[in-house]
Structure formats: C-alpha cells, structure tokens
C-alpha positions, 0 to 999 in steps of 0.5 A: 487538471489531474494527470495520471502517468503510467511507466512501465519497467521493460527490465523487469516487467513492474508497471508503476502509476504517478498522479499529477506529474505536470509534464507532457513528455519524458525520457532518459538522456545519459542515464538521468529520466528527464520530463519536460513541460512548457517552462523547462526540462526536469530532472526527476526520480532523483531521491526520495522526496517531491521537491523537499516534500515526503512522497505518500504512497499506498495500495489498496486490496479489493474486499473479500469475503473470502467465499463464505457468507459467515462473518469473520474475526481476523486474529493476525496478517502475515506480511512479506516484502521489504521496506526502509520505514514504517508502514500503516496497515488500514483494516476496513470490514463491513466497509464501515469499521477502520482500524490501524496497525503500524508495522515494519519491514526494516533493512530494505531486505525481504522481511516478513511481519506478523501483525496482530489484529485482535477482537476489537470493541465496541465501537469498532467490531472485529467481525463482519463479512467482508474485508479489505486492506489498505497499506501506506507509507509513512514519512515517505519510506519506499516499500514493497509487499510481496505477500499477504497471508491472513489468520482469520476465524469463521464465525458460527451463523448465530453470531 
C-alpha cells in the first residue's frame, strides 16, 4: 500500500507531500521530528538521503497554450530559484515530444538561469500548441524554484 504524507509548515505557510513514509504517527520531541510504525519510533528528516539512497524529487507544471491556438517555438526559459545541484528541465510539447536541458542554480542562494531551448529536429519538433514542464533533481540535490519565465515565438497559422 502506497501512502501519501501531507506536512505543512505553520512558520512559513509551505505545504510539502512525501509518498511512502511507512509510518502512522509523527511528531517533534526536543527539536528532533520523530515517526513511528509498528516495530519503533524513527528519527527522520535527518540529512539528505532515505537511509543511504539520493531522495528524487520533482514538479511538474500543468500544459498551457498559452491562450492562443498557434503553435509555438520556445527560444529560451528563464529560471530563478536556489538549488545545491544540478537540475533537469523535461520539456514536453504536444504531449509526445520530450526534450531534456540540465541547468544549475548553485551556492543555495536566490539565482536565475537561463536555459536555451532551440528549434529541435526531426524527430522531436520544437513547435507545437501546447506546453508543459517538468523540473527534477539530480543526485538528490535540494532546490527551490521561485519563478519561471519562457521566451516563446508565435508561429504563423500556415506553419
């Protein structure tokens, strides 16, 4: 059985999820967040890994056309945010082309990125009507996006 935790942050209002947390109870005890299930109490949220293991983590956006029918070309994507890793930025347009572009937010302080985009080719066209965006970490790396900004082009109806 697959559980969903929600948790949210009554100091700064950030509601967060975590999918398969094996526990049914939690709490802070001393200034330590504490979980407990049939065969203990667990400390968690201790460092950066699930027992050893990079924790993956990811959002996705909802797919936009932006409020026209034309088909767009993305040129670039302006990121801002703060990260301690490298991060993928999955493109998906027409829900059937995928393209990947790694990018950075160093020093886990507020930082923007641009991020090109390009035209695409043959097999993966870079136009189509509607867009959506996934950005995960990598290696496990915490990060925080505050704003995305894309460049897009409209493209002529005959296109």
């Amino acid at each position: 059985m697959s559980r969903l935790v929600l948790c949210l942050s009554i100091e700064k209002l950030a509601p967060s999820q975590f999918r398969n947390y094996d526990f049914n109870s939690f709490c802070m005890f001393q200034g330590k967040n504490l979980a407990a299930k049939t065969n203990g109490i667990f400390e968690i949220d201790t460092g950066g890994t699930d027992a050893g293991t990079a924790i993956p983590a990811y959002f996705k956006t909802h797919t936009s056309d932006y409020e026209t029918s034309y088909q767009k070309r993305l040129r670039s994507m302006y990121v801002g945010g703060e990260a301690d890793g490298t991060l993928e930025l999955l493109i998906t347009n027409d829900e059937i082309n995928e393209r990947t572009r790694e990018f950075e937010l160093n020093d886990q302080t507020q930082r923007s990125a641009k991020i090109s985009i390009g035209r695409g080719d043959a097999v993966n066209p870079g136009k189509g009507r509607y867009w959506n965006y996934l950005i995960r970490n990598t290696d496990g790396c915490d990060f925080s996006i505050d704003m995305m900004e894309v460049i897009a082009v409209v493209l002529n109806r005959f296109v």
